[in-house]
FIRO-602650 format. One line per 3 residues: number of its first residue (from 1); their letters; for each residue x, y, z of N, C-alpha, C. Coordinates in steps of 0.02 Angstrom, whole numbers, plus 50000, padded with zeros to 5 digits. Each point is the difference from the previous one (the first is absolute). Layout:
BEGIN
NUM	a	X/Y/Z/X/Y/Z/X/Y/Z; ...
// end
This chain:
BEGIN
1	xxx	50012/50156/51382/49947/49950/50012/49999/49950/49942; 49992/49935/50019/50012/49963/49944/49922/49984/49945; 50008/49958/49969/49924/50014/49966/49972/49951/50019
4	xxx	49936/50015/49999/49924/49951/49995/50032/49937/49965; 49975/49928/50002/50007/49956/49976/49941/49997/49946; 49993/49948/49953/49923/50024/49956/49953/49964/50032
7	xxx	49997/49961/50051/49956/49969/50034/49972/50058/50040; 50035/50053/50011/49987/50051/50067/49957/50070/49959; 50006/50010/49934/49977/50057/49976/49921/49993/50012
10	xxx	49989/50062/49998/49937/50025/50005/49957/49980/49947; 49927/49963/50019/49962/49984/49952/49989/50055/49938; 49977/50057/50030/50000/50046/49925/50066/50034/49982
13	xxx	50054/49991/49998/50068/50001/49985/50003/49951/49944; 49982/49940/50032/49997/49948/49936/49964/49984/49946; 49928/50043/50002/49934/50002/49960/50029/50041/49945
16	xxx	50043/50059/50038/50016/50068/49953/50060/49972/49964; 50047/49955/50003/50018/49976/49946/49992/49960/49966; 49955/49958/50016/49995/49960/49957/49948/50022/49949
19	xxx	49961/50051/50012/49960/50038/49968/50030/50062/49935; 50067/50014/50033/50039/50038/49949/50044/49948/49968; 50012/49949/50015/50033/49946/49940/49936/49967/49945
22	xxx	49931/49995/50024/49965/49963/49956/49977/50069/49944; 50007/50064/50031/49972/50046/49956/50067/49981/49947; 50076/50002/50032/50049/50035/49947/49996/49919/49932
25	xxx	49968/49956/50027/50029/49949/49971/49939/50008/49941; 49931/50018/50015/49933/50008/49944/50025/50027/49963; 50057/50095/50017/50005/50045/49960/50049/49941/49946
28	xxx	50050/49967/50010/50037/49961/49956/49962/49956/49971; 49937/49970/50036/49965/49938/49949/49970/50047/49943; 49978/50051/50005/49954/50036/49971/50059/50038/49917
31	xxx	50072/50022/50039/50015/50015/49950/50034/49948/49947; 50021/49924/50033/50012/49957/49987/49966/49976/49935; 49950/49980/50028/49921/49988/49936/49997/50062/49938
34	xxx	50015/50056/50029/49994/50035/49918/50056/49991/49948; 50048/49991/50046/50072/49987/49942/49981/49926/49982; 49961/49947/50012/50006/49927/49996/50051/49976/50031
37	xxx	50029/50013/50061/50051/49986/50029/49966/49945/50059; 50047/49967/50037/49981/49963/50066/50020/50049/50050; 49945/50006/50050/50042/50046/50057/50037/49973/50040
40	xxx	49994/49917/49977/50053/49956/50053/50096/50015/49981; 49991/50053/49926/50059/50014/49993/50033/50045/50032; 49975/50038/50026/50006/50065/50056/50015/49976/50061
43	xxx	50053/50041/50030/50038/49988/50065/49963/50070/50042; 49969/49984/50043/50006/50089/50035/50052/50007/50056; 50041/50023/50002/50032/50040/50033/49983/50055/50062
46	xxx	49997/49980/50083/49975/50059/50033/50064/50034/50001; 49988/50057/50006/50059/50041/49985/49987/50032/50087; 50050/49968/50051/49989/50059/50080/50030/50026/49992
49	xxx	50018/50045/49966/50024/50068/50056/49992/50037/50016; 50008/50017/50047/49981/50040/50067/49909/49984/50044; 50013/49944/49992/49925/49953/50026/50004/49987/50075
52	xxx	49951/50013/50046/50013/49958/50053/49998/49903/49988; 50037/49985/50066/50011/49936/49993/49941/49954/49974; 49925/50015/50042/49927/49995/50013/49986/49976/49930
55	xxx	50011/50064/49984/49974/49990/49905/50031/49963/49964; 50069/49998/50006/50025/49950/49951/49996/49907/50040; 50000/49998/50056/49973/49925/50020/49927/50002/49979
58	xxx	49955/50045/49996/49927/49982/49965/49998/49979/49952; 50046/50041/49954/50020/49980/49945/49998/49921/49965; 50063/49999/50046/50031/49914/49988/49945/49963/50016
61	xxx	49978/49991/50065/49934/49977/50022/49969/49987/49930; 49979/50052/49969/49951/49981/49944/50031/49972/49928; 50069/50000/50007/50025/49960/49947/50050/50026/49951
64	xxx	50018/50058/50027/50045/50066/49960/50053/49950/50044; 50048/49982/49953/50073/49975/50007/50066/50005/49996; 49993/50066/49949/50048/50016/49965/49997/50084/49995
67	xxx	50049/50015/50044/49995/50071/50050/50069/50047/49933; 49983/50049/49990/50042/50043/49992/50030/50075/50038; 50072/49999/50002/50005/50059/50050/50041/50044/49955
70	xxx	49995/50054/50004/50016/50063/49942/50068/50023/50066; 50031/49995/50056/50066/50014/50054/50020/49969/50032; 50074/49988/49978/50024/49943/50045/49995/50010/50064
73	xxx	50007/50042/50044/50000/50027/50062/49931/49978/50034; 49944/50001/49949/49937/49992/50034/49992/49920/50002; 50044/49961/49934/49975/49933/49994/50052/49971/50059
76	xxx	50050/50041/50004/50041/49960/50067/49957/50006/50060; 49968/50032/50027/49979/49999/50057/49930/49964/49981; 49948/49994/49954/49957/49960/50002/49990/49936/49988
79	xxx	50028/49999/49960/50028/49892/50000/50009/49969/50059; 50044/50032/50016/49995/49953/50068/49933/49979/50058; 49983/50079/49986/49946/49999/50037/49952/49958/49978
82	xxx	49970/50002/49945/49932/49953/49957/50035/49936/50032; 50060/49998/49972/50023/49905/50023/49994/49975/50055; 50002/50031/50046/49987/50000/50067/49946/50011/50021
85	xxx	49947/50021/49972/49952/49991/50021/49951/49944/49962; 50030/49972/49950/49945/49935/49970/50054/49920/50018; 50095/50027/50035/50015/49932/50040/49958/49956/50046
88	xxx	49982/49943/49970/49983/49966/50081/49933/50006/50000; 49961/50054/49955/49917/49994/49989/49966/49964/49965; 49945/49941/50023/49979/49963/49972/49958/50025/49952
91	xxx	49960/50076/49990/49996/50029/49940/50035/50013/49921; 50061/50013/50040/50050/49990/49946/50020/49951/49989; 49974/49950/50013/50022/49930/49968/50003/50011/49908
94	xxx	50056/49963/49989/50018/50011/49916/50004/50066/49971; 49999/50058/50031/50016/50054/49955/50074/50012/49976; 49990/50012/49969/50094/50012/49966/49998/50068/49966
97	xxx	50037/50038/50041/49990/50095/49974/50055/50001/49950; 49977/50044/49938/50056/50010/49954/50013/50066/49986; 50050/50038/50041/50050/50075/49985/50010/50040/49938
100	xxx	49970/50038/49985/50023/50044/49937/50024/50049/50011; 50065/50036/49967/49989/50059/50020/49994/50026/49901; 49979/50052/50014/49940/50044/49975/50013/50085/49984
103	xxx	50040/49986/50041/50051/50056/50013/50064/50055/49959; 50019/50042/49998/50064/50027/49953/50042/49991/50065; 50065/49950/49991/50044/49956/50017/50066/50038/49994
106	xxx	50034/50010/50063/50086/50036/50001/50032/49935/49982; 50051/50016/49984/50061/49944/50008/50023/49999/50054; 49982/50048/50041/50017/49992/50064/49967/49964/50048
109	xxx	49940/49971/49989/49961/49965/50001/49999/49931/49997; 50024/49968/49953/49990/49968/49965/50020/49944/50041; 50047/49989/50057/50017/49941/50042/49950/49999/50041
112	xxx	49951/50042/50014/49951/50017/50058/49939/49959/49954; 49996/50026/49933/49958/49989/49953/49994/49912/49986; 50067/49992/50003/49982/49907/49966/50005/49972/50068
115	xxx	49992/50016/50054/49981/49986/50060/49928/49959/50027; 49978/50075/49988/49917/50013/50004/49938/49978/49943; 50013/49991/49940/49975/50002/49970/50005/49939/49946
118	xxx	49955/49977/49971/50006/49930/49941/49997/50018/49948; 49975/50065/49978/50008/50030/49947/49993/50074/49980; 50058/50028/49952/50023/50063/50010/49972/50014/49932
121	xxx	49938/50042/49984/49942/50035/49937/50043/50077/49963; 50047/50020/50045/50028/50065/49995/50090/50005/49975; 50013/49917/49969/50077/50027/49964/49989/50041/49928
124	xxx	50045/50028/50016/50008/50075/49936/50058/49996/49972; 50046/49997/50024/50059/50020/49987/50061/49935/50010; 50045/50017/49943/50055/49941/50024/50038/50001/50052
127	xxx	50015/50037/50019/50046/50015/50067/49960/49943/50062; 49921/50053/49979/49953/49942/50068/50004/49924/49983; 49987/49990/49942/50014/49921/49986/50049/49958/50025
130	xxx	50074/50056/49985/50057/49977/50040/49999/49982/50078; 49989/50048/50013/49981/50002/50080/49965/49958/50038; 49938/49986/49977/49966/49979/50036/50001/49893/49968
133	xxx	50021/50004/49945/50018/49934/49988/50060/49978/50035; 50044/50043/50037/50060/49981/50033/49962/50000/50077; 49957/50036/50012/49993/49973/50060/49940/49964/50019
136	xxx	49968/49981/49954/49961/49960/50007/50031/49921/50016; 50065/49995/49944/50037/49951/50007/50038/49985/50071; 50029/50047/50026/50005/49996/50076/49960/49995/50038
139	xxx	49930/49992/49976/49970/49981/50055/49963/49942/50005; 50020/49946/49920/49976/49952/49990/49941/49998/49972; 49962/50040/49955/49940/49995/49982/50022/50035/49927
142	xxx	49934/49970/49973/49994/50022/49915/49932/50042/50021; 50001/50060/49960/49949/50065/50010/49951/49983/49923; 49945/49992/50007/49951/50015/49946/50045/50112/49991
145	xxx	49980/50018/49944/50003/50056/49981/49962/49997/49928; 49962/50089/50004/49987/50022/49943/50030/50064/49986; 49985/50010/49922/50036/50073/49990/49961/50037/50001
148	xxx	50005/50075/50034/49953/50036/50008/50017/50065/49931; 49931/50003/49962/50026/50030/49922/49962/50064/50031; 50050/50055/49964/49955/50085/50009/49956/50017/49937
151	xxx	49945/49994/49982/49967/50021/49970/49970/50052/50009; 49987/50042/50038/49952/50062/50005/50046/50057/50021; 50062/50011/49982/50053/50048/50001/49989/50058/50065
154	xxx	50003/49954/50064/50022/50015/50063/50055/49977/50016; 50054/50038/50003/50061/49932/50025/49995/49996/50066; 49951/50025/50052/50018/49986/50077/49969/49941/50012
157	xxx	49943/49975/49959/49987/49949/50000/50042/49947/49996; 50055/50008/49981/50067/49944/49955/49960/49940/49931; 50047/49975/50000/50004/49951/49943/50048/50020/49959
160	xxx	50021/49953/49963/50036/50014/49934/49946/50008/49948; 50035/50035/49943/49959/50019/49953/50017/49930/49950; 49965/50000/49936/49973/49942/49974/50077/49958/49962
163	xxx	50020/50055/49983/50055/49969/49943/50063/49968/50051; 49980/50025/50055/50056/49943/50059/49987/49947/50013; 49941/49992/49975/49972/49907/50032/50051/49939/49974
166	xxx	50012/50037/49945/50029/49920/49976/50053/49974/50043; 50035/50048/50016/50084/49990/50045/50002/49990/50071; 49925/50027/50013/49992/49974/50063/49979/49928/49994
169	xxx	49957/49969/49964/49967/49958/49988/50092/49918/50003; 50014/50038/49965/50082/49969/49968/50002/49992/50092; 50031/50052/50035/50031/50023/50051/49982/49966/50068
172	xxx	49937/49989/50014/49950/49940/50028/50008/49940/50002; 49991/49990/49928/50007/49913/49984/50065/49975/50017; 50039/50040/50009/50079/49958/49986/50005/50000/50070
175	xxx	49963/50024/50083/50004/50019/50068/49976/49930/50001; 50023/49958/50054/49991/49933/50009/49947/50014/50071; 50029/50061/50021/49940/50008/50070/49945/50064/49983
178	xxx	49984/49996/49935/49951/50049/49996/49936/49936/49930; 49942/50014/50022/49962/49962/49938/49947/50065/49977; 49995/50008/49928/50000/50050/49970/49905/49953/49981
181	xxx	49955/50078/50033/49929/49958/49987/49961/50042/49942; 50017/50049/50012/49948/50064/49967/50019/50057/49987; 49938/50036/49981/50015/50085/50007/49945/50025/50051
184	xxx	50018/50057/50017/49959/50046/50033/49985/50080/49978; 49947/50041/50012/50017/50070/49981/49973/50027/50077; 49973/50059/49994/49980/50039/50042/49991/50071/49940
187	xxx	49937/50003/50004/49968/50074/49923/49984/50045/50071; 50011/50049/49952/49980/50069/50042/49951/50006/50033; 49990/50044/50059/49918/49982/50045/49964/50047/49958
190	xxx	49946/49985/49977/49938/50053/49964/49926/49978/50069; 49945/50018/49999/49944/49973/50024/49967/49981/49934; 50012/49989/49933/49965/49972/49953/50041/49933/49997
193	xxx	49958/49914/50016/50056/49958/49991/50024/49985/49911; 49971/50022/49984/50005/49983/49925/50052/50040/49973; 50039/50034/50037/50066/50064/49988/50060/49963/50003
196	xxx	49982/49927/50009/50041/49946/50037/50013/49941/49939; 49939/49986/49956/50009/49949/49948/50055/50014/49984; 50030/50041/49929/50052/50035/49965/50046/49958/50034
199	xxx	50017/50007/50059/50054/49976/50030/50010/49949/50005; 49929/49951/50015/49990/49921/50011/50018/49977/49948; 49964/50019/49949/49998/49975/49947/50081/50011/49960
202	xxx	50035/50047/50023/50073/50001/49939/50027/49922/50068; 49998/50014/50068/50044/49952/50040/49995/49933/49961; 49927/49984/49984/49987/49929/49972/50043/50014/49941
205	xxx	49993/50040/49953/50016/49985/49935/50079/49996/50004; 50034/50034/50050/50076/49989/50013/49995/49915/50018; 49973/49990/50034/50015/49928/50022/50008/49961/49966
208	xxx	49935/50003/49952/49988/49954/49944/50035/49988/49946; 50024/50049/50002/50060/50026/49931/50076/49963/50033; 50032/49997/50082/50044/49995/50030/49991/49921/49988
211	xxx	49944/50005/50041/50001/49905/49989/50012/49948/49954; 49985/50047/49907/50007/49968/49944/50093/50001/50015; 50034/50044/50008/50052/50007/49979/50056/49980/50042
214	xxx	49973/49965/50080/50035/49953/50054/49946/49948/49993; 49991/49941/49961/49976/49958/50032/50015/49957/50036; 50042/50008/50049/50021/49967/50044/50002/50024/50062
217	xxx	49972/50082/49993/49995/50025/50078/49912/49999/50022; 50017/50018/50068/49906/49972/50022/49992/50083/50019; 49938/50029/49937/49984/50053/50002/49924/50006/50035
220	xxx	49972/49956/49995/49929/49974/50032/49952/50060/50042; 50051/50024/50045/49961/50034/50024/50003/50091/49993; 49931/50030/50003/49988/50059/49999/49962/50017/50062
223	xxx	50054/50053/50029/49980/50031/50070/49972/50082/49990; 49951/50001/49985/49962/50074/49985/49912/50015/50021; 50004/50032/50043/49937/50017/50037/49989/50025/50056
226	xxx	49977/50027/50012/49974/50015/50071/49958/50005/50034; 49963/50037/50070/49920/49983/50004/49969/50048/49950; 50014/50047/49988/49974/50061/49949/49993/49964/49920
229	xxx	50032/49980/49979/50023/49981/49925/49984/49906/49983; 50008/49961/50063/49999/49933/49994/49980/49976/49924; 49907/50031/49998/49967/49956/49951/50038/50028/49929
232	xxx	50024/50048/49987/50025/50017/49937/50081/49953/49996; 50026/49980/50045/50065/49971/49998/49973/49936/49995; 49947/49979/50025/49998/49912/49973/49973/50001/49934
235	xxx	49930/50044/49986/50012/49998/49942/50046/50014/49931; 50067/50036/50033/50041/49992/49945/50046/49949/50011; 50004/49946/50053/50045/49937/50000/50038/49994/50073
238	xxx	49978/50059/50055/50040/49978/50062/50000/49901/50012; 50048/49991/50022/49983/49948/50062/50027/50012/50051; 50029/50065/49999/49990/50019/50114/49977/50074/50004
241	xxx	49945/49994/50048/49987/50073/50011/50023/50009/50056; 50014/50061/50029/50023/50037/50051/49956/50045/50026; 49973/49964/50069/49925/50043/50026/50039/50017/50078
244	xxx	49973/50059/50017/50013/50017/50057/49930/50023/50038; 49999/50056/49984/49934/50043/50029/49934/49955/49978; 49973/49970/49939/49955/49966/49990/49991/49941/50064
247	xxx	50048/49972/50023/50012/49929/50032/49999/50027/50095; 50023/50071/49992/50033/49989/50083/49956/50078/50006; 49972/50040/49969/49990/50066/49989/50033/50054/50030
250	xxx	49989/50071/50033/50056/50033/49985/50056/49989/50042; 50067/50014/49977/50054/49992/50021/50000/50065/50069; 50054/49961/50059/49998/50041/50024/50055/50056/50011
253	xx	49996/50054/50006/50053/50046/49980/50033/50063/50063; 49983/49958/50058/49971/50059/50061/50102/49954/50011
// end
């Protein structure tokens, strides 16, 4: 069945997101203001996966633009779909959706990956760099990418650990179809969000330290947060959070 157009969704379909985007956006003004930060520096990120269609066009509806998908398999079959359902709708007049993936990334992947997606949050490794800068290039597009760093000593999480940044950093820049934006982490799940600073806070201080010593690469952005942790990641320097369950609530798993 194909999807609802956003002209066609259900009035309280659309109340309920736009109601979970103005909450997620206070929680960022709010933590914004304690660091002295602008919250206009903050990107939020809906993170679908595993969302019905419903929720993530409410979503957009209310102004969430910039979708992240954690499987290629899931973002292949839903892209199309969202696109197809805001073609040709005078609702969707001017929206322009922007692809993340968000995701721990195969190389096997990776032609599927610079496909689907405008920007890849999850390179780790040089091999993937290789890879996916070669086929990104076949497919005519330059990929935003960040490096995803392991700080909280899970490796299923991935990332490279810290003392690899530089060579990736090297390894990036010299990819004519890859543009090198940021870092990213992902800290261990606790239910205390503050189990989470430690982590925020070394990602910034890697950055900051990286950035003195490339000034010529664009380190700018920090991708660390989630709906659980958000306000502790802006206040240590995010500018993209990664919300899922806060924005679309629970995932479905049936």
């Amino acid at each position: 069945m194909s999807a609802a157009r956003l002209s066609e969704l259900d009035a309280a379909v659309l109340e309920e997101g736009r109601a979970r985007r103005a909450a997620v956006l206070e929680r960022i003004r709010g933590a914004a203001e304690r660091a002295g930060r602008d919250p206009g520096e903050v990107t939020l990120v809906g993170v679908a996966k595993k969302q019905p269609t419903a929720r993530i066009l409410s979503a957009i509806a209310a102004g969430v633009h910039v979708l992240g998908q954690s499987y290629i398999q899931e973002a292949r079959e839903i892209r199309p779909e969202i696109e197809s359902a805001l073609a040709g709708d005078p609702a969707a007049e001017g929206i322009r959706l922007e692809w993340r993936m968000v995701g721990r990334l195969q190389r096997n992947k990776a032609g599927l990956a610079a496909r689907l997606f405008d920007a890849i949050e999850s390179v780790d490794r040089p091999s993937l760099v290789e890879t996916l800068a070669r086929r990104a290039e076949n497919e005519g597009r330059r990929l935003d990418v960040l490096l995803q760093v392991s700080l909280c000593g899970e490796p299923q999480k991935g990332g490279c650990e810290a003392d690899g940044l530089p060579g990736l950093i090297d390894q990036v820049a010299a990819c004519s179809s890859l543009r090198l934006r940021g870092l990213m982490t992902v800290p261990a799940a606790s239910p205390d969000p503050e189990a989470a600073r430690p982590v925020f806070r070394r990602l910034r201080e890697l950055r900051d330290a990286l950035a003195a010593e490339h000034p010529d690469v664009d380190l700018g952005t920090l991708s660390m947060g989630m709906s659980g942790d958000l306000e502790v990641a802006v206040e240590e320097g995010a500018t993209l959070v990664r919300v899922g369950t806060a924005l679309f609530g629970e995932r479905i798993t049936a």
